[in-house]
N, CA, C, O and CB atoms as a CASP TS submission, in Angstrom:
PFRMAT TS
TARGET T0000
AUTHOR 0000-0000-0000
METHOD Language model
MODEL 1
PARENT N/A
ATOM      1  N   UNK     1      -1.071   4.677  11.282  1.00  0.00           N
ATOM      2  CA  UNK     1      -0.861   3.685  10.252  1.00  0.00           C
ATOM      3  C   UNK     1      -2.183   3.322   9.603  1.00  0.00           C
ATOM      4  O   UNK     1      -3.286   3.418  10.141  1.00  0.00           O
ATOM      5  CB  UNK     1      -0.184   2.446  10.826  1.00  0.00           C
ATOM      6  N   UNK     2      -1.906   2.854   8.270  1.00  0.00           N
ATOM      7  CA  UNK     2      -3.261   2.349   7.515  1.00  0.00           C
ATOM      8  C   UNK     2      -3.078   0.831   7.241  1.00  0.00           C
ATOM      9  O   UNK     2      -2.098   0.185   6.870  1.00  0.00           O
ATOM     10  CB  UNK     2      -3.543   3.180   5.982  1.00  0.00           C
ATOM     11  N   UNK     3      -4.459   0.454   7.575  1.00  0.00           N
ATOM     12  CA  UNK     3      -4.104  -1.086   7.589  1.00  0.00           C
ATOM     13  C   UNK     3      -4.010  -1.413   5.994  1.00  0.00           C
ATOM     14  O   UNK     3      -4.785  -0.492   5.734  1.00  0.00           O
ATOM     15  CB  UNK     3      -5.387  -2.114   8.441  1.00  0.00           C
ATOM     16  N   UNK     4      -3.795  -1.799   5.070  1.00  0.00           N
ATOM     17  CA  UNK     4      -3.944  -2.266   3.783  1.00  0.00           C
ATOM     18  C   UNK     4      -4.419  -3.506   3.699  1.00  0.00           C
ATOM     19  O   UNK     4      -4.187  -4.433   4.476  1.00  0.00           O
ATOM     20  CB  UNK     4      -2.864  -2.210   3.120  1.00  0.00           C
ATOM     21  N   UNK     5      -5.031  -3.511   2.828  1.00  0.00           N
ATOM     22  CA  UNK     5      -5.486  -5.067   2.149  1.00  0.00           C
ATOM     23  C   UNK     5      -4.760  -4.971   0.413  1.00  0.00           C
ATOM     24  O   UNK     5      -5.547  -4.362  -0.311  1.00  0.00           O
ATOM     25  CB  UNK     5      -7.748  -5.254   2.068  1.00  0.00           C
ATOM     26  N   UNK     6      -3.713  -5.347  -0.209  1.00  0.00           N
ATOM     27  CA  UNK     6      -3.010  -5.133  -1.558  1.00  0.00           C
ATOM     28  C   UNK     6      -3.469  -6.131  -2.020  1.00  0.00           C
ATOM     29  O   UNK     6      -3.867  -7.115  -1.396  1.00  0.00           O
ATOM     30  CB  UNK     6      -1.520  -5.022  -1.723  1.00  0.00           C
ATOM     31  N   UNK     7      -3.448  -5.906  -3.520  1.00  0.00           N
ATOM     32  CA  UNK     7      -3.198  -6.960  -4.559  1.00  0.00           C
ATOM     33  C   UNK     7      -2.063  -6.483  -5.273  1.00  0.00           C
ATOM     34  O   UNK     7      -2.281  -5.394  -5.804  1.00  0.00           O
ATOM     35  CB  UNK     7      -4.398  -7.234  -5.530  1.00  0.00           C
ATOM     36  N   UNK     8      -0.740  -7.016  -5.488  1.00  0.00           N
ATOM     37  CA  UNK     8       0.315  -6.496  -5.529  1.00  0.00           C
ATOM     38  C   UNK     8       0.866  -7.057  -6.997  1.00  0.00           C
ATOM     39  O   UNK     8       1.061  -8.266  -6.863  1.00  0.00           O
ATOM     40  CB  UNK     8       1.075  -6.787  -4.247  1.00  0.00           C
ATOM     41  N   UNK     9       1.203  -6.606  -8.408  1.00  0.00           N
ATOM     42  CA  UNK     9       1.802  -7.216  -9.432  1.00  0.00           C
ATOM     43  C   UNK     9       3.415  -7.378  -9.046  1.00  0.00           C
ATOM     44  O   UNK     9       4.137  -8.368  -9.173  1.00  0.00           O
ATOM     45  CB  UNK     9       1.503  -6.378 -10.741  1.00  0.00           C
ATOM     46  N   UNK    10       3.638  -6.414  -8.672  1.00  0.00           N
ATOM     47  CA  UNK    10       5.430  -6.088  -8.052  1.00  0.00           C
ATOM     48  C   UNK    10       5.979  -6.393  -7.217  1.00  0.00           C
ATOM     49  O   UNK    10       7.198  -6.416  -7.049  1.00  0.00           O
ATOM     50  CB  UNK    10       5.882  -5.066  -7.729  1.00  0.00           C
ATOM     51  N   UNK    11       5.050  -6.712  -6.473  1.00  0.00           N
ATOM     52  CA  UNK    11       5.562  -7.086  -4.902  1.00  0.00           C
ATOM     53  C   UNK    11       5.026  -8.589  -4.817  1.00  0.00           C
ATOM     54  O   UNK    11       4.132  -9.145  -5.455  1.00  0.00           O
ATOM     55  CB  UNK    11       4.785  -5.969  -3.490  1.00  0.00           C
ATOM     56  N   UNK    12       5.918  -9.081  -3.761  1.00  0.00           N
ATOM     57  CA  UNK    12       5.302 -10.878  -3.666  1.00  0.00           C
ATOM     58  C   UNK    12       3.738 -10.788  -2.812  1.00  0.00           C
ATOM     59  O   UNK    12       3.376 -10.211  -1.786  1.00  0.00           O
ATOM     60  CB  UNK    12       6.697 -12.168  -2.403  1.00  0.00           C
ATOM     61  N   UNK    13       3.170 -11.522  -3.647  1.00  0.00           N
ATOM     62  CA  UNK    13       1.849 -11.659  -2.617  1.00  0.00           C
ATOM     63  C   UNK    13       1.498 -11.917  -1.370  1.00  0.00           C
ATOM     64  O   UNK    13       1.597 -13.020  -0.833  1.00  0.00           O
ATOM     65  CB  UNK    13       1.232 -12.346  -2.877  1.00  0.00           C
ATOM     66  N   UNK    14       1.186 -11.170  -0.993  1.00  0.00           N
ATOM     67  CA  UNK    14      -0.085 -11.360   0.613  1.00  0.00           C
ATOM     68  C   UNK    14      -0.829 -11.732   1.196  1.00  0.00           C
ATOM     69  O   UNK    14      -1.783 -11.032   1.533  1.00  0.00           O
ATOM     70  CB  UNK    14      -0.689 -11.003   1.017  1.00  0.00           C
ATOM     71  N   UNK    15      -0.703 -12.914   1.530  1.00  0.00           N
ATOM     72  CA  UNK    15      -2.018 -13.530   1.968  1.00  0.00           C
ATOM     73  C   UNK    15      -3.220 -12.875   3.244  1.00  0.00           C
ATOM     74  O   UNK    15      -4.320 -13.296   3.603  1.00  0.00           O
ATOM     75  CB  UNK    15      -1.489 -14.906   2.461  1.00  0.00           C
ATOM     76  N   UNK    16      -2.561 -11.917   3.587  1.00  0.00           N
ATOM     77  CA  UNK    16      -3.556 -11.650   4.628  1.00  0.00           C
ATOM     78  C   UNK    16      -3.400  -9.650   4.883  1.00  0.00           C
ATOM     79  O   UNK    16      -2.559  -8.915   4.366  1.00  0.00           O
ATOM     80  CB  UNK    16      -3.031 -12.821   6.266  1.00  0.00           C
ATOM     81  N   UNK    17      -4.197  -9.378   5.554  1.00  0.00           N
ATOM     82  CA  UNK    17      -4.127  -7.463   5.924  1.00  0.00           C
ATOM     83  C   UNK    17      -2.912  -7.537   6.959  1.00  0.00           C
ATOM     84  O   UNK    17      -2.702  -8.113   8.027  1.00  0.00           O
ATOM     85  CB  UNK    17      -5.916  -6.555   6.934  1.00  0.00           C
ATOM     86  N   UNK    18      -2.062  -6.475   5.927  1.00  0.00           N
ATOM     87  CA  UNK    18      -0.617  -6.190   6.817  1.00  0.00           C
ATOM     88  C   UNK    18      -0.929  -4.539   7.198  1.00  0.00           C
ATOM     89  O   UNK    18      -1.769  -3.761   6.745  1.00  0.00           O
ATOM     90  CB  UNK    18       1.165  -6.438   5.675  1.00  0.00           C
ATOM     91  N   UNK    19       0.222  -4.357   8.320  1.00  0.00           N
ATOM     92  CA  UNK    19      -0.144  -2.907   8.460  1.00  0.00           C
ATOM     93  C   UNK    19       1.210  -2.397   7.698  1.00  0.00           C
ATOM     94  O   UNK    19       2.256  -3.027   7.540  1.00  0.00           O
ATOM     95  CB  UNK    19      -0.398  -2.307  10.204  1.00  0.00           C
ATOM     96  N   UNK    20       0.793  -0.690   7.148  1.00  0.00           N
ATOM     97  CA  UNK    20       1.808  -0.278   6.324  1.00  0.00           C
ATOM     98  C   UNK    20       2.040   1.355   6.474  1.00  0.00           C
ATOM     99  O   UNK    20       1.105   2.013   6.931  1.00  0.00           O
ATOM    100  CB  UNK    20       1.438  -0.727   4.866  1.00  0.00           C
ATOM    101  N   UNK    21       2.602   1.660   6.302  1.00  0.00           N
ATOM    102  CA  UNK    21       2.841   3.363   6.634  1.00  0.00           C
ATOM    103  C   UNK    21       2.295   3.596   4.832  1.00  0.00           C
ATOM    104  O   UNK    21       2.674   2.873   3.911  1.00  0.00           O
ATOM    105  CB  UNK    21       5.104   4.059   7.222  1.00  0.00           C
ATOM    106  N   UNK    22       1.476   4.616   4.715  1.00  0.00           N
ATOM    107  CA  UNK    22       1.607   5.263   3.338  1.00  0.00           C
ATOM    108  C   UNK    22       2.198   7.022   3.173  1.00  0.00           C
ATOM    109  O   UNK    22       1.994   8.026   3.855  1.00  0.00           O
ATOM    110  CB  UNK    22       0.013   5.141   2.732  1.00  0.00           C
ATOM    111  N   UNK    23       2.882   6.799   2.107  1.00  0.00           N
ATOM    112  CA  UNK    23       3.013   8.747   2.221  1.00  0.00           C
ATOM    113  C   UNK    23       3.153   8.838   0.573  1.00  0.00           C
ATOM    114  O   UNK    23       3.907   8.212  -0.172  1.00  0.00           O
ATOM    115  CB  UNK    23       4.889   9.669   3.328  1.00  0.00           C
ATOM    116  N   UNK    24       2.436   9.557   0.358  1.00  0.00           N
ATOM    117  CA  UNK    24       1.882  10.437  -1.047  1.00  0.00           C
ATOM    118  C   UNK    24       2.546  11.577  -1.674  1.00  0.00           C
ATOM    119  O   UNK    24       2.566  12.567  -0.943  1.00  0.00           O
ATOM    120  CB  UNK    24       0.597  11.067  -0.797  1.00  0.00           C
ATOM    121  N   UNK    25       3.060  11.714  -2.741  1.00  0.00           N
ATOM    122  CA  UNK    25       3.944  12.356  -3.217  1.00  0.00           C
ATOM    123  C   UNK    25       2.626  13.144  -4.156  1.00  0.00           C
ATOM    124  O   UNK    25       2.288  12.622  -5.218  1.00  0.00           O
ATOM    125  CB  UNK    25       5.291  11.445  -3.879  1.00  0.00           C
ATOM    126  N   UNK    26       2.025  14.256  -3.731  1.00  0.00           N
ATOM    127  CA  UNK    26       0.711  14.339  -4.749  1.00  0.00           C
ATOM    128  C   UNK    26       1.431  15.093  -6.264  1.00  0.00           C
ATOM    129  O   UNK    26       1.104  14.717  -7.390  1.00  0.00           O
ATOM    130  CB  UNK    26      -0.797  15.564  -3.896  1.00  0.00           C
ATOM    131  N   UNK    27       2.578  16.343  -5.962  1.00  0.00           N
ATOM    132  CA  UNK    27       2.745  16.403  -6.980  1.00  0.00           C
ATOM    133  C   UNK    27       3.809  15.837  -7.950  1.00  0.00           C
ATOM    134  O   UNK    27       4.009  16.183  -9.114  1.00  0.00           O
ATOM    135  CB  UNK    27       2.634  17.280  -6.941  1.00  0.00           C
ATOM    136  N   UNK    28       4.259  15.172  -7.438  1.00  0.00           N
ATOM    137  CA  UNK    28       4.806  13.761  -8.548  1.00  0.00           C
ATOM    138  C   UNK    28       4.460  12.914  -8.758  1.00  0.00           C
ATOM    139  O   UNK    28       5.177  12.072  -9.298  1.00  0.00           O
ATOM    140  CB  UNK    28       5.679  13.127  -8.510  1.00  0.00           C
ATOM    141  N   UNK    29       3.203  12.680  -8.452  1.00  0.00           N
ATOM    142  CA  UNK    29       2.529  11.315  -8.380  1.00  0.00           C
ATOM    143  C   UNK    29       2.938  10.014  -8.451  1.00  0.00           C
ATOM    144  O   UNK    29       3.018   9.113  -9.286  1.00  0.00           O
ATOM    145  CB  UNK    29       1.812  11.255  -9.136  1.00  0.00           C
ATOM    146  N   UNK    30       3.316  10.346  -6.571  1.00  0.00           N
ATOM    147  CA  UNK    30       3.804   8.835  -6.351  1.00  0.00           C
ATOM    148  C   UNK    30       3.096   8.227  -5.105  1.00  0.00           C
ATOM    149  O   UNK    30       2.484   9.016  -4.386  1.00  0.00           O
ATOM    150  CB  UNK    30       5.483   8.752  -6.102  1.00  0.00           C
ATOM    151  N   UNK    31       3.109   7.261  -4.862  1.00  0.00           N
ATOM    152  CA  UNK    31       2.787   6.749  -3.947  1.00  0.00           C
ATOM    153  C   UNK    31       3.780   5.478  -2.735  1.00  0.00           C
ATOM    154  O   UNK    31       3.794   4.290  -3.059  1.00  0.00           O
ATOM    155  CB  UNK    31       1.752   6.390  -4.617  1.00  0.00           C
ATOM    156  N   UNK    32       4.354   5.838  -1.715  1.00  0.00           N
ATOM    157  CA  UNK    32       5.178   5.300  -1.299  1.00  0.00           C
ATOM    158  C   UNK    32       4.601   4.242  -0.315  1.00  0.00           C
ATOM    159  O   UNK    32       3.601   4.697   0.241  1.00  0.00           O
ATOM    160  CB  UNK    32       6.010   6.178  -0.906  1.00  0.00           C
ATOM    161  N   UNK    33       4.851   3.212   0.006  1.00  0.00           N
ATOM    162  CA  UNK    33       4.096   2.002   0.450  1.00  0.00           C
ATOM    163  C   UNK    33       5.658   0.992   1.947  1.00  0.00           C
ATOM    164  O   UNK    33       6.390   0.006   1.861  1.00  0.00           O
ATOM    165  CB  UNK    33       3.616   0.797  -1.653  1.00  0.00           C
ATOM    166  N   UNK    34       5.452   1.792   2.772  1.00  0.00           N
ATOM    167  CA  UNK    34       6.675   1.424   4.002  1.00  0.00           C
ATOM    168  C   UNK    34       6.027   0.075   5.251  1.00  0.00           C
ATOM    169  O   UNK    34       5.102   0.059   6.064  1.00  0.00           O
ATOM    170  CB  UNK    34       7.020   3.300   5.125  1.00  0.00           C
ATOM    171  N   UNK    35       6.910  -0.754   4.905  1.00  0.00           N
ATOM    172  CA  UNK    35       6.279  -2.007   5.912  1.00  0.00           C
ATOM    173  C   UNK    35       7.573  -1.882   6.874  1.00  0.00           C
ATOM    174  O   UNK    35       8.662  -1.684   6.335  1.00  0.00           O
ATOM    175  CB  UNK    35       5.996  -3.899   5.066  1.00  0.00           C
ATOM    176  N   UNK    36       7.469  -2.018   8.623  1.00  0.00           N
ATOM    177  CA  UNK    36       8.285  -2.503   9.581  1.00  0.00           C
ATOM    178  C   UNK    36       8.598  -3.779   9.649  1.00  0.00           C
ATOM    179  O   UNK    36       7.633  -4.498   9.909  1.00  0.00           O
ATOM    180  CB  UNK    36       7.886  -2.232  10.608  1.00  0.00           C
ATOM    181  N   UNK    37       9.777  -4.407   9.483  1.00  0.00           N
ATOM    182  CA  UNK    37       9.751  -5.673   9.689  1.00  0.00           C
ATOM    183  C   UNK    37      10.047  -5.758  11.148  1.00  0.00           C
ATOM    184  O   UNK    37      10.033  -4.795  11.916  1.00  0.00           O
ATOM    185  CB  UNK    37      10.642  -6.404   8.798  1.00  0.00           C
ATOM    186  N   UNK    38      10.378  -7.281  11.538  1.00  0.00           N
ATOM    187  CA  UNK    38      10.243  -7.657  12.597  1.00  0.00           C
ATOM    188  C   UNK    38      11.613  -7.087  13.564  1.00  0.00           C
ATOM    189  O   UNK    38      11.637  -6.580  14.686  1.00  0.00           O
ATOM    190  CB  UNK    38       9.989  -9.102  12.421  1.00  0.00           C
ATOM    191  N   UNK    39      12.692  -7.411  12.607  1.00  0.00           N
ATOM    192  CA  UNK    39      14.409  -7.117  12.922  1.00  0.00           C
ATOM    193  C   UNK    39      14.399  -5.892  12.989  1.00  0.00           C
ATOM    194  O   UNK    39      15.568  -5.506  13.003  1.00  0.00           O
ATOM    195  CB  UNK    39      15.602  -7.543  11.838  1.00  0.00           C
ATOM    196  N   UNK    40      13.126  -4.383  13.077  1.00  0.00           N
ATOM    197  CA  UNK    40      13.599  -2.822  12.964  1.00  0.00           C
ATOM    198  C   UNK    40      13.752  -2.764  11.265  1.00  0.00           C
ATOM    199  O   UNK    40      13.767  -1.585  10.910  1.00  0.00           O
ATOM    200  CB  UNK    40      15.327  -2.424  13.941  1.00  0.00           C
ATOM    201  N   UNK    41      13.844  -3.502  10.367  1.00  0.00           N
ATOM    202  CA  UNK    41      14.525  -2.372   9.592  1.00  0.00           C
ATOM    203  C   UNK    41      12.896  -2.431   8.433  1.00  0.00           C
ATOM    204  O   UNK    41      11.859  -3.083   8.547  1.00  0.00           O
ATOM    205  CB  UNK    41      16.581  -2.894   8.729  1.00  0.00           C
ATOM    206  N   UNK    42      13.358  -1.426   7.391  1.00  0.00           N
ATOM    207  CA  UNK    42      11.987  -1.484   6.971  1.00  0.00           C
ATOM    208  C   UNK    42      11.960  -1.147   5.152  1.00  0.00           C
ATOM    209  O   UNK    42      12.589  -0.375   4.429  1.00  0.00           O
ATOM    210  CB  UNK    42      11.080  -0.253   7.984  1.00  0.00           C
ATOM    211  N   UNK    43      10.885  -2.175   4.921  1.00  0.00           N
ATOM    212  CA  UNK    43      10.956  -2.667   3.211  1.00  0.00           C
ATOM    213  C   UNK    43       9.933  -1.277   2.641  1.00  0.00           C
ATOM    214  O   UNK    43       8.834  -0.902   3.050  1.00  0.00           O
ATOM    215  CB  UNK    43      10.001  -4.739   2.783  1.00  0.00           C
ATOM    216  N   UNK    44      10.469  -0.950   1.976  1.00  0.00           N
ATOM    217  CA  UNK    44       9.646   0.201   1.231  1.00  0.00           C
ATOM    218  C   UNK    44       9.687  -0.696  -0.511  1.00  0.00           C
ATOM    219  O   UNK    44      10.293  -1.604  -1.080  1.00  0.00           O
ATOM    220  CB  UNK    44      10.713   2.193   1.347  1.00  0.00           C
ATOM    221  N   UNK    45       8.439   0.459  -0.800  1.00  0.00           N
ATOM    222  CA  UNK    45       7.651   0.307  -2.462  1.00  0.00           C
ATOM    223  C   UNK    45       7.627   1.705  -3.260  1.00  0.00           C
ATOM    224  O   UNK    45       6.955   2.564  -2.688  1.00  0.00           O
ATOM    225  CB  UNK    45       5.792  -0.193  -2.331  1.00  0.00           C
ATOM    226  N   UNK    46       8.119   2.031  -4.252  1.00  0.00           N
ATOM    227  CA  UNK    46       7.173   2.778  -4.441  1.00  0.00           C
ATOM    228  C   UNK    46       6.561   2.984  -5.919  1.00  0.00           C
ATOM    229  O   UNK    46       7.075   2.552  -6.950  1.00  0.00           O
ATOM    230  CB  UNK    46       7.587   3.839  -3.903  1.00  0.00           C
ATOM    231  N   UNK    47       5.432   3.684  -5.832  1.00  0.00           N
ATOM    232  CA  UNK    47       4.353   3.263  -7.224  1.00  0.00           C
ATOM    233  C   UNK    47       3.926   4.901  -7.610  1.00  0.00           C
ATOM    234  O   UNK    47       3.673   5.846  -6.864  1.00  0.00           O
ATOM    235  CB  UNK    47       2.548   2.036  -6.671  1.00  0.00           C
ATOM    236  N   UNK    48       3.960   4.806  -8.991  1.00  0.00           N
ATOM    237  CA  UNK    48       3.582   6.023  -9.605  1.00  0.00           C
ATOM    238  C   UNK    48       1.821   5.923  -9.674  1.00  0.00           C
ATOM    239  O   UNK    48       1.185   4.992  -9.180  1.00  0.00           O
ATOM    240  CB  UNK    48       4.404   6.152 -11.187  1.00  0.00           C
ATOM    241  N   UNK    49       1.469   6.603 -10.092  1.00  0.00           N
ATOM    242  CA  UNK    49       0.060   6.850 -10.182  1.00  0.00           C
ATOM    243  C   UNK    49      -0.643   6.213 -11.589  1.00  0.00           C
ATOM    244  O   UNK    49      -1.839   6.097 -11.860  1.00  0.00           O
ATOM    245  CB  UNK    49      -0.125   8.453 -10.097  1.00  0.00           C
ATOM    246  N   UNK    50       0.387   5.898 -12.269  1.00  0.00           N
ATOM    247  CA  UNK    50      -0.216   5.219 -13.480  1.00  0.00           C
ATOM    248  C   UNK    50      -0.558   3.482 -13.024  1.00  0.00           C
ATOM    249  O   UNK    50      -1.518   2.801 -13.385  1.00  0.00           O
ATOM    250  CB  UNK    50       1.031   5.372 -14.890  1.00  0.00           C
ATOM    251  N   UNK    51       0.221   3.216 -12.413  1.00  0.00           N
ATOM    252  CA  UNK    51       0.125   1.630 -11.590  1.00  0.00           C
ATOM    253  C   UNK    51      -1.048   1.414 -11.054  1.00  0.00           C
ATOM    254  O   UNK    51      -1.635   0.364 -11.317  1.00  0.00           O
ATOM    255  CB  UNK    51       1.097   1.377 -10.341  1.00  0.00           C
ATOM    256  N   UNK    52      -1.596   2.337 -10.224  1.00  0.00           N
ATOM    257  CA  UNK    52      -2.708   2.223  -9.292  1.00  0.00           C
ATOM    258  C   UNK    52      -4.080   2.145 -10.141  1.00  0.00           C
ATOM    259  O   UNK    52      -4.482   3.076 -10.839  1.00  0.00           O
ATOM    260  CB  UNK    52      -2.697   3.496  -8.262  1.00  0.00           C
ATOM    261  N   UNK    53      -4.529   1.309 -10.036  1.00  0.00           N
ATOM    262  CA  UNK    53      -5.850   0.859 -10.661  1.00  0.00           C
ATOM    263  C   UNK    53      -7.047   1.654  -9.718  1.00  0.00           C
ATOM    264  O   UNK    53      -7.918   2.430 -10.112  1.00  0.00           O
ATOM    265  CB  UNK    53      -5.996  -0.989 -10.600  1.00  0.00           C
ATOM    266  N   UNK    54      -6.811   1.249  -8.554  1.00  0.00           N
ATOM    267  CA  UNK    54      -8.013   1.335  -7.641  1.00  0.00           C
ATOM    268  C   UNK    54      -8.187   1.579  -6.584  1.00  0.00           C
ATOM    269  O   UNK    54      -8.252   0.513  -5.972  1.00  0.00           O
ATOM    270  CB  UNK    54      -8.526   0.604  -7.532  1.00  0.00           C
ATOM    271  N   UNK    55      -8.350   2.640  -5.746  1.00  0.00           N
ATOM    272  CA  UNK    55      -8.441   2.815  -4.450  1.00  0.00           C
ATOM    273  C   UNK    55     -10.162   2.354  -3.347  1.00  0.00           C
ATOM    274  O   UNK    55     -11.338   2.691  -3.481  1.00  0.00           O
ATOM    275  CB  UNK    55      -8.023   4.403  -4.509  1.00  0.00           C
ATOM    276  N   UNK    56      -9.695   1.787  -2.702  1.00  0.00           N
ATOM    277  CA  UNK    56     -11.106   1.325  -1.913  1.00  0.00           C
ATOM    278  C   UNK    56     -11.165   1.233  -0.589  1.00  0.00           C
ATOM    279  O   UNK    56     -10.591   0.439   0.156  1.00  0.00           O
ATOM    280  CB  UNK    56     -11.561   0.050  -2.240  1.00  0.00           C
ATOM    281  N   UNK    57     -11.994   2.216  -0.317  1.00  0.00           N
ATOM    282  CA  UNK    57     -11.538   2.625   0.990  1.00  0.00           C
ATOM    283  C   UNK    57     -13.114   1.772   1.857  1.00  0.00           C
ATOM    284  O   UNK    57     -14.244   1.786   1.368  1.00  0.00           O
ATOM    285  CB  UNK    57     -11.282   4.750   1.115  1.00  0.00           C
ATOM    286  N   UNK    58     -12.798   1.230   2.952  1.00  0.00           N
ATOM    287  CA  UNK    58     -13.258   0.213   4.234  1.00  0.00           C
ATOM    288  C   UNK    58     -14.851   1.504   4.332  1.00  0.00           C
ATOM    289  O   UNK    58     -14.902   2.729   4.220  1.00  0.00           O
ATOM    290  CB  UNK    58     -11.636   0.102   6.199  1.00  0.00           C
ATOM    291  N   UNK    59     -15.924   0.448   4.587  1.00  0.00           N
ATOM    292  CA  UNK    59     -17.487   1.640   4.864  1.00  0.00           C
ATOM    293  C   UNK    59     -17.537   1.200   6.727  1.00  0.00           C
ATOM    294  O   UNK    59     -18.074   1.953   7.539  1.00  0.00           O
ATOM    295  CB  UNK    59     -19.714   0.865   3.578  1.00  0.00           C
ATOM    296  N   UNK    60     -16.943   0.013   7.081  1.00  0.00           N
ATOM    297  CA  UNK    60     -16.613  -0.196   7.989  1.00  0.00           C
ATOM    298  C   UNK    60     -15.793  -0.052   9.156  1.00  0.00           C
ATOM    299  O   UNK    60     -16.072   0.238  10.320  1.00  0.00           O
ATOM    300  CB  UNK    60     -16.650  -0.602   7.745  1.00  0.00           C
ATOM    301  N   UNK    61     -14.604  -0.350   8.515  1.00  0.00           N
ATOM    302  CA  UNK    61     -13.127  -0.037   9.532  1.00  0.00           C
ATOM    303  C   UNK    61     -12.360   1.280   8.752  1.00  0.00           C
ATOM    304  O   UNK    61     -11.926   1.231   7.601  1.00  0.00           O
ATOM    305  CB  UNK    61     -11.779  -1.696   9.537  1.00  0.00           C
ATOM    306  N   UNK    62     -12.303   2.414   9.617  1.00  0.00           N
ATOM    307  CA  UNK    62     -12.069   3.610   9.464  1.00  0.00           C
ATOM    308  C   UNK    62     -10.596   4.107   8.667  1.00  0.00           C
ATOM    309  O   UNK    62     -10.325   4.973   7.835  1.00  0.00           O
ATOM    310  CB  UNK    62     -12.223   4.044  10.765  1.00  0.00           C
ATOM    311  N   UNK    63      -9.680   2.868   9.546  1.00  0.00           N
ATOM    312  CA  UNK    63      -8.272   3.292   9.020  1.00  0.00           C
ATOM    313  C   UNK    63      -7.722   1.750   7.860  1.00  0.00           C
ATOM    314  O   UNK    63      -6.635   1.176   7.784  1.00  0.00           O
ATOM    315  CB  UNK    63      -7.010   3.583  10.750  1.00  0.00           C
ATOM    316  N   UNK    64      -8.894   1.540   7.201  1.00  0.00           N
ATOM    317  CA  UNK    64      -8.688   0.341   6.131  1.00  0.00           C
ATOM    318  C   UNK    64      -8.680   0.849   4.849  1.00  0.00           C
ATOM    319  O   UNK    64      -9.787   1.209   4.450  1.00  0.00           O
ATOM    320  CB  UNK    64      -9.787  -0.764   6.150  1.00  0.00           C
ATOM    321  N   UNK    65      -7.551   1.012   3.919  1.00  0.00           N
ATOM    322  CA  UNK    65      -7.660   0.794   2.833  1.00  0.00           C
ATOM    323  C   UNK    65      -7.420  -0.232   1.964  1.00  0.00           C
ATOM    324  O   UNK    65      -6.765  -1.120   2.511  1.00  0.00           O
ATOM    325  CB  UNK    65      -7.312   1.433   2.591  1.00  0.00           C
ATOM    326  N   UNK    66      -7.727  -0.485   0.685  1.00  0.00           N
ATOM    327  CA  UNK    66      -7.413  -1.405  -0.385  1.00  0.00           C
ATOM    328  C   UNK    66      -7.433  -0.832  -1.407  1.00  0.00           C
ATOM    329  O   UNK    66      -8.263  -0.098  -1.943  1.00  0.00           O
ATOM    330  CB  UNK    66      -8.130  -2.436  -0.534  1.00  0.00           C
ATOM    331  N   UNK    67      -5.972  -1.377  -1.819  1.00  0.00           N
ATOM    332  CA  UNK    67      -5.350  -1.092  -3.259  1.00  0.00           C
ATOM    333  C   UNK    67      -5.084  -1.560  -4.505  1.00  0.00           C
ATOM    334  O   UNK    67      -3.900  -1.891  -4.582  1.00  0.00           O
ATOM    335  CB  UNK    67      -4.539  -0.905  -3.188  1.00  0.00           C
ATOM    336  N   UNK    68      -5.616  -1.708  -5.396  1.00  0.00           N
ATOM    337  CA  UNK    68      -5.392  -2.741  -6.758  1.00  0.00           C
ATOM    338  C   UNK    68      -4.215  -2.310  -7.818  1.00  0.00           C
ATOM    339  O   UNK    68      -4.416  -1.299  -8.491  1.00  0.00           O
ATOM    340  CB  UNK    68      -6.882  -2.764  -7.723  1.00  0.00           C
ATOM    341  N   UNK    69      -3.523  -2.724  -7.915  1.00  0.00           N
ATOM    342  CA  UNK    69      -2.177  -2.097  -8.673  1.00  0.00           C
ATOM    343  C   UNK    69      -2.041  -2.607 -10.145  1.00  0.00           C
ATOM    344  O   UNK    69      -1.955  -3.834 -10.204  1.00  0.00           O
ATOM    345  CB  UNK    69      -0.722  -2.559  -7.858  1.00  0.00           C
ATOM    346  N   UNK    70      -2.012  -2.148 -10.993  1.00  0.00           N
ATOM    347  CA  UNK    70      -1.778  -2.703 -12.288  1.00  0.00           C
ATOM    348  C   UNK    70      -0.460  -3.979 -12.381  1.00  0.00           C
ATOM    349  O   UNK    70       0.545  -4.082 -11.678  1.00  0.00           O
ATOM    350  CB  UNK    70      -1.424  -1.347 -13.224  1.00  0.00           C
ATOM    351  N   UNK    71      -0.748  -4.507 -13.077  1.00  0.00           N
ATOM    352  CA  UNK    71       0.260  -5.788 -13.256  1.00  0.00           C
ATOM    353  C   UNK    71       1.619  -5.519 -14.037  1.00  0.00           C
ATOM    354  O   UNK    71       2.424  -6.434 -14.209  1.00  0.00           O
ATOM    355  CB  UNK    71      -0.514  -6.978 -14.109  1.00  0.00           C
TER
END
């Protein structure tokens, strides 16, 4: 798993680093964004490549990314 830190236009905001499954659609350019909730079942996103502003990846914590998403 990758921990995320989001800034989310689409999704309700986050106050804090959630953990999230990512899986990458490279040649359709998508990007799929899967959270576990607590009850088993699980909230998925998903974002084309035009959305994504910004990828920023942690110089520190190895499995940290952050994502800036267009509004």
């Amino acid at each position: 798993q990758v921990k995320l830190d989001v800034t989310l236009g689409d999704l309700t905001k986050i106050g804090k680093s959630q953990k999230y499954t990512l899986s990458v659609d490279v040649e359709g350019g998508k990007l799929v964004v899967l959270k576990k909730q607590k009850d088993s079942q699980e909230d998925w996103n998903t974002f084309t490549h035009d959305k994504i502003r910004q990828l920023i990846k942690s110089q520190r914590v190895q499995n940290k990314l952050g994502i800036v998403f267009e509004k």
